[in-house]
C-alpha positions in Angstrom: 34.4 -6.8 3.4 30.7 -6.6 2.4 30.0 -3.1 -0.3 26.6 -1.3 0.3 24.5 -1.9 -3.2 23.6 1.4 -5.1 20.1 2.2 -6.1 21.3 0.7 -9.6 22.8 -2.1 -8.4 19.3 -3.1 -6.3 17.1 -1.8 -9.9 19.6 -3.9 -12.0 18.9 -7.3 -10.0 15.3 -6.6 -9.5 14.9 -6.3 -13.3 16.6 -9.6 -14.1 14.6 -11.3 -11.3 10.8 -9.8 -12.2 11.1 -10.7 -16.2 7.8 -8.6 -16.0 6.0 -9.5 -13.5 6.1 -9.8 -9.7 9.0 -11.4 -8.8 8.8 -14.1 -6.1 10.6 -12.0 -3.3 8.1 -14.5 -0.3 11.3 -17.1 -1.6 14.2 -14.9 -1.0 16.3 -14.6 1.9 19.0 -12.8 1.6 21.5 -11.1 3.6 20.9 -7.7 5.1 23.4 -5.4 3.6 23.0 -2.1 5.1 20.0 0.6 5.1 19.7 2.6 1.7 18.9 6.4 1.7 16.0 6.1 0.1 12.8 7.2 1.5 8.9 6.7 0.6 7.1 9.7 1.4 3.4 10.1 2.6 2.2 11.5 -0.9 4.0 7.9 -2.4 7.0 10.5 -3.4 10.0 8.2 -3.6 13.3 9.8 -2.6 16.9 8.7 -3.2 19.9 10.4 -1.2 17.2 13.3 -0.4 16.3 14.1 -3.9 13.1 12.6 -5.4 13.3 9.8 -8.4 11.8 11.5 -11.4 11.4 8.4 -13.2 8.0 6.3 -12.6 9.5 3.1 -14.5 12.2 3.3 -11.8 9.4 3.7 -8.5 7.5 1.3 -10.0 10.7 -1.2 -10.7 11.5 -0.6 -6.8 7.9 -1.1 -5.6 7.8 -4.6 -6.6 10.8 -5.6 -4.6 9.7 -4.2 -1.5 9.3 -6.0 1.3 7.7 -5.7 5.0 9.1 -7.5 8.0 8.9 -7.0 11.2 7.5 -3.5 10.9 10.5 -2.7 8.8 10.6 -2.1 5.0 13.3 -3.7 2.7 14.0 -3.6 -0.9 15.1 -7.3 -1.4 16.8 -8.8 -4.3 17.5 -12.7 -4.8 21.6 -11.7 -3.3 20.8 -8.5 -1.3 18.3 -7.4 0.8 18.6 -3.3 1.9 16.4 -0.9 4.4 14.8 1.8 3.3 12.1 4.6 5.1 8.5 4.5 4.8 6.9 7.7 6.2 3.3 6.1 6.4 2.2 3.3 3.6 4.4 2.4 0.9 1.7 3.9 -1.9 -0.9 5.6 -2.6 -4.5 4.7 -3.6 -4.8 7.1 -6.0 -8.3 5.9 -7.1 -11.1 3.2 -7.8 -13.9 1.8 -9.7 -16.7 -0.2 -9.0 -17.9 -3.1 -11.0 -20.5 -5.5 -9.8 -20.1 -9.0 -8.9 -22.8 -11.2 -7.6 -25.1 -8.7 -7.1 -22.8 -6.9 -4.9 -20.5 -3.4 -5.4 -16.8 -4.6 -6.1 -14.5 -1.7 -5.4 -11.1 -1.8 -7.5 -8.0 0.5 -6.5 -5.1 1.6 -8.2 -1.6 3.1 -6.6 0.5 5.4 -7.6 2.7 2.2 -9.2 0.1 0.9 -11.0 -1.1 -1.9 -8.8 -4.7 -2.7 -8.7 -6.5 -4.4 -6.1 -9.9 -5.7 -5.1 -11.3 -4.5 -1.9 -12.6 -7.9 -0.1 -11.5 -9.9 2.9 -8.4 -10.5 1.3 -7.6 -7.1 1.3 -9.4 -5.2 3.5 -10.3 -1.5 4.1 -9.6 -0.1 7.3 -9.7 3.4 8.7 -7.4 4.8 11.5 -8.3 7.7 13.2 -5.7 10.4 14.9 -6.2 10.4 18.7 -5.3 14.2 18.6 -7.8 15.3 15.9 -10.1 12.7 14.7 -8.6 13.0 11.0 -9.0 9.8 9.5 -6.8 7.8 8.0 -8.1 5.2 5.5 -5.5 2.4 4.1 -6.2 -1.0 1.8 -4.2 -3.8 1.4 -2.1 -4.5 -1.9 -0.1 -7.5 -1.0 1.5 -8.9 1.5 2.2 -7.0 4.7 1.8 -3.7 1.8 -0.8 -1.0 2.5 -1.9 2.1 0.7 -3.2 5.3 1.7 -6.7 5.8 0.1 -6.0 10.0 -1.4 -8.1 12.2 -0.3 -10.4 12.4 -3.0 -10.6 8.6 -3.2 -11.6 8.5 0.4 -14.3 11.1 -0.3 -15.9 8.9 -3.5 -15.7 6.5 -0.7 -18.1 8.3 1.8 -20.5 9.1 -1.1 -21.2 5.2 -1.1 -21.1 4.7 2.2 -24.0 3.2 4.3 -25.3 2.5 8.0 -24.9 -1.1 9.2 -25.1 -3.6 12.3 -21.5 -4.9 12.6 -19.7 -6.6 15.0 -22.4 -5.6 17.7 -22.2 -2.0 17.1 -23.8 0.2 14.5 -21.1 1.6 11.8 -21.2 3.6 8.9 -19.1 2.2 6.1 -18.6 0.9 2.7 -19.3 -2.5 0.7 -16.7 -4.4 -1.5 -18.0 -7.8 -2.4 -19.3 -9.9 0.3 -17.2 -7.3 2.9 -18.6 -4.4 4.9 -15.6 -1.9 5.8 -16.7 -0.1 8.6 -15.7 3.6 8.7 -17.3 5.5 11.9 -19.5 4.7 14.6 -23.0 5.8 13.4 -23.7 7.3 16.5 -20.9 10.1 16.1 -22.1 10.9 12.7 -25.5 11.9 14.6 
């Protein structure tokens, strides 16, 4: 008879396997035992049997063993491998900074874990839009199949260096990160 692993059971194992960085979770398979009550939030608020984890060591412990598969999000250890909820992303782009490389804007992000990545084609910007309102929604890749939500604020910053350019046959308004242009809006509905 197979036992559920606890929250401590999953941080314990991903703490022996990371040894400070990353862990290599792309090479483990493990068994699925069971869904976890623990639930990413919107905001990046992680919650564990309803109540949220206090502890930012811990999140950020948990956010390097998560996994995407199949539209599903797993916390995966070497010997275990556990659902969990995601409400929207896994984090949040909480903000960025620009550097220059090559003559060209390089936009940086951090999450709410600490992660930082590079805006390029390797991790792209993308913005989706509700079909109800029109709110968008804007996201970058972290790593693998992981996504963040760009804060509000962020996204604003965003807009402030946004531009007008011919992509992909259409005219767009959008932002730079390297050699990428994100597009953001049609021009024509900012008119």
């Amino acid at each position: 008879m197979s036992v559920k692993p606890s929250a401590d059971d999953i941080a314990a194992a991903a703490r022996a396997a990371s040894k400070g960085g990353l862990p290599p979770i792309h090479k483990w398979n493990p068994p699925f035992c069971g869904d976890l009550d623990m639930r990413i939030a919107r905001d990046g608020t992680w919650f564990y049997n309803g109540t949220p984890i206090g502890r930012a060591p811990l999140v950020r412990l948990f956010s390097t063993i998560l996994k995407r598969e199949d539209g599903k999000y797993f916390l995966v250890t070497p010997v275990e491998k556990v659902g969990i909820q995601v409400d929207d992303a896994p984090f949040v782009a909480v903000d960025f900074d620009v550097t220059e490389a090559e003559g060209a804007p390089v936009l940086t992000f951090v999450t709410n874990v600490g992660d930082r990545t590079s805006a390029g084609a390797s991790h792209p910007i993308r913005v989706v839009r509700d079909p109800d309102t029109g709110e968008p929604a804007p996201y970058v890749h972290v790593r693998d199949e992981l996504e963040a939500l760009i804060d509000r604020k962020s996204f604003y910053r965003l807009i402030d260096r946004g531009e007008h350019r011919d992509f992909e046959g259409m005219r767009w308004f959008g932002v730079v990160s390297g050699t990428e242009f994100f597009p953001i809006i049609p021009s024509a509905e900012l008119e």
